[in-house]
Steps between C-alpha positions, in 0.01 A plus 500: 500500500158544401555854397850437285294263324254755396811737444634251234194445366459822393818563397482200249125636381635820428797351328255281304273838401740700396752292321270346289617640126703784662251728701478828422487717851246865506662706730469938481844528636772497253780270527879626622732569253771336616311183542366550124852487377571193758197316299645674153860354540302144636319471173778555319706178612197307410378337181172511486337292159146589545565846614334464768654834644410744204365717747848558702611784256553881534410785782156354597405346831632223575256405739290447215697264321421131460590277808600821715320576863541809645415612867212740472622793759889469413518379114755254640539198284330236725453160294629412190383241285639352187335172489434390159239305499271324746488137355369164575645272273797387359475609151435854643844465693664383199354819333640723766848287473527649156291900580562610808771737592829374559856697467642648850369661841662832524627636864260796425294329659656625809358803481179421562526526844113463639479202241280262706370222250723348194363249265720350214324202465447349199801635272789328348792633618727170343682383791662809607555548898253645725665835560658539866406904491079389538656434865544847574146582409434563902137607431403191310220293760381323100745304237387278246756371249303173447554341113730749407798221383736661723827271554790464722501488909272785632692764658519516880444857461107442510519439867563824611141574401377498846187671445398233223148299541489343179774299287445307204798366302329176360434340205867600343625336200649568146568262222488187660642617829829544383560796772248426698440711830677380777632539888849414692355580804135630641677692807414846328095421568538540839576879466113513381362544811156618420444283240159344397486282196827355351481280165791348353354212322706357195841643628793264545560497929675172498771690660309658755535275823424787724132556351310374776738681734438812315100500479502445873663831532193704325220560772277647267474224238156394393592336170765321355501341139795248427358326232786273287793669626735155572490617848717266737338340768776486728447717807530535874271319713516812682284666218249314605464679835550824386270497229317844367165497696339763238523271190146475370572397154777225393565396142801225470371329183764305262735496773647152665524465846607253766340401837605789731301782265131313566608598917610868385114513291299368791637719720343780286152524679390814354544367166189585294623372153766252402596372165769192522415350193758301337739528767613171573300365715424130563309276674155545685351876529667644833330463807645825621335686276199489751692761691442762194142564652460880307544324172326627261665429153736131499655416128706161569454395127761348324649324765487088544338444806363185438231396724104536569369854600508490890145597671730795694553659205115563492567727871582811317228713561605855313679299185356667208748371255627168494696305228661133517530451102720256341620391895406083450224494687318193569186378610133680594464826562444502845090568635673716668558756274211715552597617810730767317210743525743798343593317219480723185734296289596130479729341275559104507616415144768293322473268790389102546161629685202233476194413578175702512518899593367482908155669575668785713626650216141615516594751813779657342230812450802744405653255281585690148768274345522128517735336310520163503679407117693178421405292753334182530156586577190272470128478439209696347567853453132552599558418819803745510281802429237373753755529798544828466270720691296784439802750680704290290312554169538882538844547557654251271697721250770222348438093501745283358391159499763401170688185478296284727281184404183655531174430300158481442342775406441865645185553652296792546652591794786679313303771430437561856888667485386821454844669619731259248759666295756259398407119465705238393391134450730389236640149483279299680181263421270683434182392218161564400365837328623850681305639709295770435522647803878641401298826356412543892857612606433854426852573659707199320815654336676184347382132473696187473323236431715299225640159506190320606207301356241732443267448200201686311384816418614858636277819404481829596282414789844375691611833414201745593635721797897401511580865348815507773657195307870546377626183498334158317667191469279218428729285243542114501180444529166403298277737465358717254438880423174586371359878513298689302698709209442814612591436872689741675673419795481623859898497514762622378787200522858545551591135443254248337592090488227297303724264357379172425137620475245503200443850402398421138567533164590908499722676780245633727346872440495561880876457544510910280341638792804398735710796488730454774610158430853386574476126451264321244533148473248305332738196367283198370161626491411389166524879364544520114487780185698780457641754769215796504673886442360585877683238660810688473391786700425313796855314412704778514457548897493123500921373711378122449274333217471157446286371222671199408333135392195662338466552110542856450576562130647759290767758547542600852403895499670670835850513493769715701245459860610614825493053569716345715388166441337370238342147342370473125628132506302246335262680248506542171641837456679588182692778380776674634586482856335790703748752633582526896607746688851548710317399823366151369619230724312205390446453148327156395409518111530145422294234287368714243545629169666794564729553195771743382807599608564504851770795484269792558363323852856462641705778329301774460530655822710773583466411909624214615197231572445322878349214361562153673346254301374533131378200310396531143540105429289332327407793203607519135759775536788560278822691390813515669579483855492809677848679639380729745512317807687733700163687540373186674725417763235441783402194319435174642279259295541566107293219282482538124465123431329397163503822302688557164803724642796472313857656514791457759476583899645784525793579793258792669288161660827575705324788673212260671678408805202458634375225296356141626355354186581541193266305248536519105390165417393466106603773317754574211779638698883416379842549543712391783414397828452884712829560717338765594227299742819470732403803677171408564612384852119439602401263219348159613291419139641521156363364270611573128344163360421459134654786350813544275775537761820394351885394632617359813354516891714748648689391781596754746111686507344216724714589798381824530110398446563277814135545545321355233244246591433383116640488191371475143664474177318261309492483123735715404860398312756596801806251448808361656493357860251538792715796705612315856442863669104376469588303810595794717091598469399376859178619462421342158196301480423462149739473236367469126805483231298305263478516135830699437799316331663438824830257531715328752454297798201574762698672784534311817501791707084561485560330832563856623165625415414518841131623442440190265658247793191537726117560524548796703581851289589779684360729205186640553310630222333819694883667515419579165224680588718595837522904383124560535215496749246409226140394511438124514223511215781619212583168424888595341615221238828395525510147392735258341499253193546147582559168278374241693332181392561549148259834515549871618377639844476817655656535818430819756328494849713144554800552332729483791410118501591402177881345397553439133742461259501440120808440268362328291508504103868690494789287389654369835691171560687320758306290798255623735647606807408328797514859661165593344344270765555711800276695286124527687308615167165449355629537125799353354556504090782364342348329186608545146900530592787247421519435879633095539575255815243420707262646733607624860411216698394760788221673285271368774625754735336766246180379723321813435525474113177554244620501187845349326562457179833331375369441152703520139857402696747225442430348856542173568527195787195412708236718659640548866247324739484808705324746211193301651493704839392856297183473657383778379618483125219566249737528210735290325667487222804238436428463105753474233843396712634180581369353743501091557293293791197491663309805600528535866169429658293773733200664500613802286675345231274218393219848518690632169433412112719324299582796364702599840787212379475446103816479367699290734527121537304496822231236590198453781249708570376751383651346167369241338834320461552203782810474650642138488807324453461422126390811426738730351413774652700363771729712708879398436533524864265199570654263189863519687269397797379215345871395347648487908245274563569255246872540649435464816262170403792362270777560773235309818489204224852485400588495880255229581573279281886523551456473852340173512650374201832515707312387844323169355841385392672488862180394650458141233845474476673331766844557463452854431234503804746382776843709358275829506354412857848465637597810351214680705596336793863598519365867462258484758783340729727815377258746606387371826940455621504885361163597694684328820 
């Protein structure tokens, strides 16, 4: 076993060597000719953007060409590689989705009959099939078609490759997985009888029941990667039993699993590495993972285990790499822990870890990576560098300490780290000055220390010997920057985060020597002046800048950059707005004085532009509203508020289908309301509020922007009736109509606003943000204008807890429905109207409400008793209606002025009109009470006195007396024969 390992290791290092940017193979023995054409007729069927085969032409050797191996005594065609590029990171497979070759794989191929090793990994071949002819390749022992965006079910033809050690068919997909690569059944693997390493990660095998049948039929298999293919779990206990003794490496990640597949794993006692993470797995960590004794690599992240770490799990004595991130961890790390002598890499984070770190950490002498991020850790971080021994201290390469509750203050122990590369101490509690024993990591390579309390004075002494660093991010902190002028680094910085510091009055000289920056963010450092001409050459390079909240001045001098993101907001910028290029992503120009036109920053492209968010509110542009919006249709978050744009929206807003807010608050925009928003399915803001609009609220548009979270049309002149398709919005949680010349009754059916009926939202405000992985330090702006309290407030991080709504000052009449009630909002407007009747008497059950104002109506009848429950109302307004009685009396409503109920024929407190019964101020309602009870007096009198007027004359007169006792007595006589 020992020996195929070595086998496949070399296989894959020679893959690696030579298909790195299409090797290029020296060989004396020319090529055969009928293998040249073979290679001819297989460029031909290929497209190839970057010509990356220019070499493949005429009569030369084609041994010499580009990705072409050749066997030195035969000039057989041995290996052929045409692997476009060896990449890391997403972007770069992004770039290969739109440059590598693609088009078809021609059966020439065929006639390469010694072909050993083929590698068409990283192309884009669009979904086509795997071709079922690469299964008559009989010589083939190598095949690599890894991130090539081949579709369809792979042809059963590839297992008659007998003689194959190495298959790769992972990491498949094109556009979205729409043909993804897929199986009906794994039975062809088991004609792979001598094969080594199978990945298959990313393919859909839901289908393939058989595929722990199947792997149990390949003696020779050392590796097996089935990383997120939807595998089921459903399998013969059998399995278990017959289980592939040879397996030394298992990768099942993103996979879910029942009970019966942790038996099949701990019956694989030569495993050396396994990676389960995410796979389904609850409960406490497996006891029967002690059986895995050769373990040498475990990855169980991901998965919700739920408990303490056990003291077993510290038994493992060759576990290099172990990681239990984001797995709900709780407690202590056990003391236990440094008994994994072999430990090279540990990674605890995202978990509910607390307490201090234990001592033994101390004899992890091979330790390299700890990571220990996001959890609830305690005390001094002092101490934390004291546990760590001197075997510890100089193999430490990466500590991650970030999102804990440390503090105090590093000592000079730190510097004893001698080995560190990668440090990260962000977000915890950390204060005092900054140590100036950070110049003593001599192999430091990035440094997090932001989001803590640390105060004073940084100089170039902190600095003196970190010439490795790439990577400082210091921001949210106090501290301040002073060097000499003519400093010059030790360092040359790809990203640099000093936000929140004081750098001074000018942007600092030292920042011109940093030539390889990517990121530059120095946001709120108290920076002001002009922009200097060099800073644009270290811009250019430059994907992110940030230097907003400072008071740059002047026009802005680099335009058309390579950014991706970029902040100018909240300077003092003027001019016209600076140019971008087609691969800005983030633009945030808002809250200056940029002025101008703003149709040469949107239109005067000719490729289309990628950006997602773009905010220019808050400037003093002008001239008509731009048309070209079809070049924008990745956009997202559009805010022009407060500018002086004028002209009609145009029907190419159509084209953002992408769009979430929309925000065009004060500007001079007209004509009717835009029927073309209604394809705007994503839309959750709009706000077109004080602006020119014109006509009616369109009906039928608000059922196909179901998702619209708020609404704003204030102060414009729309007319006719509120549209009753409003109440189809489920989602709606603010509603502002105010201000327009509105008519008709308030609709009853806002009792359907579902998202206004309770505190809970189901909207979340980071979906907006949902289509990036963005750093949390670009603080996007997407906020909305509220009316609240008779004042305007900005709503963002916590919008998803407000509920408003505002009709007021439109021209609507009829009675307040009682619907509104159901209603759980914190703002409700419905002042200058001609709304009559009386107030719901169940506006108590608006418990939650802040602010109502019912001002400048024809309202009348008493206060209902119940308004006096709003125990959290801070405003009020009743003025101006006409309203009779006493005020109600609670703690809230005696808290208001006077001014809260002018207007009315009200009395008590907080007004200085007493409410008594000769008072005129009294209610109608209690002078009808008063009337009954001078009835019910007058009738108790009139009956007493008739009664006994009628009873003293039988009693004194005797006649009378003895006729009327006689007539009693022949009744009682009556009644008692009748009872008998």
């Amino acid at each position: 076993m020992e020996n195929s390992a070595i086998l496949v290791f070399l296989l894959i290092t020679t893959a690696t060597i030579s298909a790195t940017s299409f090797c290029n193979a020296n060989t004396d023995k020319l090529c055969k000719e009928s293998e040249r054409q073979a290679l001819l007729r297989f460029k031909e069927d290929l497209k190839d953007p970057m010509n990356n085969l220019s070499d493949w032409v005429g009569n030369g050797d084609c041994c010499s060409w580009t990705g072409v191996v050749c066997d030195n005594s035969t000039g057989h065609v041995h290996e052929l590689h045409v692997s476009s590029l060896n990449f890391d990171y997403s972007y770069e497979y992004h770039f290969v989705m739109g440059n590598g070759l693609g088009g078809k794989i021609n059966p020439s191929l065929l006639e390469l009959k010694h072909l050993k090793h083929l590698d068409l990994s990283r192309n884009n071949f669009k979904g086509i099939r795997i071709p079922s002819f690469l299964g008559s390749i009989h010589s083939l022992i190598y095949l690599n078609l890894s991130y090539t965006a081949f579709g369809g079910v792979i042809p059963h033809e590839l297992g008659n490759l007998s003689s194959l050690r190495y298959l790769n068919l992972g990491n498949n997909e094109y556009e979205n997985n729409e043909n993804e690569l897929k199986v009906e059944n794994l039975q062809w693997i088991s004609g792979l009888s001598s094969l080594q390493y199978l990945e298959m990660s990313e393919i859909d095998l839901s289908k393939a029941y058989d595929w722990l049948q199947v792997i149990n039929m390949l003696p020779s298999l050392e590796e097996l990667h089935f990383s997120n293919c939807q595998l089921p779990y459903q399998f013969s206990p059998l399995s278990v039993i017959n289980s592939t003794s040879s397996l030394v490496t298992l990768d099942l990640s993103y996979n879910y699993f029942g009970p019966l597949m942790l038996m099949w794993l701990f019956s694989l006692t030569n495993l050396e590495s396994l990676y389960i993470q995410d796979s389904g797995f609850e409960g406490p960590i497996p006891f029967g993972l002690t059986n895995l004794t050769h373990l040498k690599i475990l990855d169980m992240s991901l998965n919700p285990f739920n408990s303490t770490i056990p003291p077993w799990m510290c038994g493992f004595k060759h576990l290099e790499y172990l990681d239990l991130h984001q797995t709900d961890l709780k407690g202590k790390i056990p003391s236990a822990i440094g008994n994994l002598s072999s430990i090279d890499t540990l990674q605890l984070s995202y978990n509910e870890l607390e307490g201090k770190l234990p001592n033994s950490l101390g004899s992890l002498c091979k330790l390299r990576e700890l990571g220990l991020y996001h959890n609830n850790f305690r005390g001094a971080v002092s101490e934390i560098f004291r546990r760590f021994s001197r075997c510890t201290i100089d193999a430490l390469e990466v500590l991650d300490l970030s999102g804990n509750q440390l503090s105090g203050q590093p000592t000079e122990s730190l510097g004893r780290l001698s080995s560190l590369q990668y440090f990260d101490i962000s977000y915890n509690q950390l204060n005092g000055s900054l140590p100036e024993n950070f110049g003593q990591l001599v192999n430091l390579k990035s440094l997090d220390i932001s989001h803590n309390l640390f105060e004073g004075v940084v100089s170039e002494v902190h600095f003196i010997n970190l010439t490795r660093l790439k990577q400082f991010k210091a921001h949210e902190n106090s501290l301040t920057m002073k060097t000499s002028p003519d400093w010059l680094p030790p360092f040359q910085l790809e990203m640099l985060n000093l936000n929140d510091w004081h750098l001074g009055q000018q942007l600092p000289h030292w920042i011109r020597r940093q030539e390889k920056l990517l990121e530059l963010q120095i946001s709120n450092t108290g920076i002001a002046g002009t922009i200097p001409s060099w800073f644009c050459n270290i811009s250019f390079h430059l994907d992110y800048l940030n230097l907003s909240h400072n008071k740059f001045h002047g026009e802005f001098p680099c335009t058309n950059q390579s950014w991706s993101k970029i902040d100018l907001s909240f300077n003092q910028f003027k001019g016209l707005l600076p140019l971008v290029s087609s691969k800005i992503d983030i633009v945030d120009f808002s809250n200056n004085s940029f002025s101008g036109s703003v149709s040469h920053f949107f239109c005067d492209k000719k490729n289309f532009l990628n950006a997602r968010y773009v905010n220019l509110g808050n400037n003093l542009l002008s001239g008509k509203f731009p048309k070209c919006w079809m070049k924008w249709n990745n956009l997202v978050i559009l805010n022009l508020q407060n500018n002086n744009l004028s002209g009609v929206i145009p029907s190419s807003m159509g084209y953002l289908t992408n769009l979430g807010w929309l925000q065009l608050h004060n500007n001079k925009l007209h004509g009717e309301f835009p029927l073309s928003l209604r394809k705007c399915l994503s839309l959750e803001v709009l706000d077109l509020s004080e602006n020119k609009f014109i006509g009616k609220i369109p009906k039928l548009i608000w059922i196909s922007l179901g998702g619209l979270v708020a609404i704003n049309l204030r102060s414009n002149t729309f007319h006719g009736e509120i549209p009753l398709e409003l109440c189809s919005l489920v989602s709606l949680q603010i509603l502002d109509l105010s201000h327009n010349n509105l008519s008709g009754t308030v609709p009853r059916c806002f009792y359907n606003l579902s998202a206004m009926t309770t505190l809970e939202s189901s909207y979340d405000l980071s979906l907006t943000f949902g289509y990036w992985t963005y750093k949390d330090d670009f603080r996007l702006k997407a906020e909305v204008d509220v009316v609240t309290k008779g004042r305007e407030v900005e709503y963002s991080s916590v919008l998803k807890l407000v509920k408003s709504m505002d009709l007021s000052s439109n021209n609507l009449h009829g009675e307040i429905p009682v619907e509104l009630t159901s209603l759980q909002l914190q703002t409700l407007n419905l002042s200058n109207n001609h709304l009559v009747g009386k107030i719901p008497s169940k506006i108590g059950d608006m418990r939650w409400l802040e602010s109502l104002d019912l001002s400048n109506n024809q309202l009348s009848g008493t206060i209902p008793p119940s308004i006096s429950s709003l125990n959290f109302l801070s405003y009020l307004n009743l003025s101006h209606n006409n309203f009779t009685g006493p005020i109600p009396t609670g703690t809230q409503l005696q808290s208001f002025s006077e001014s809260s109920f002018i207007g009315n024929q009200l009395c008590g407190p907080p007004l200085q009109q007493n409410c008594s019964v000769s008072d005129p101020a009294t209610p109608r309602g209690d002078k009808q009470g008063d009337d009954k009870d001078y009835l019910y007096l007058s009738l108790g009198l009139g009956f007493a006195f008739g009664f006994w007027g009628v009873l003293a004359s039988l009693l004194f007169n005797v006649p009378w007396n003895m006729a009327f006792c006689a007539f009693l007595n022949r009744i009682v006589v009556r009644l008692y024969g009748a009872l008998l």
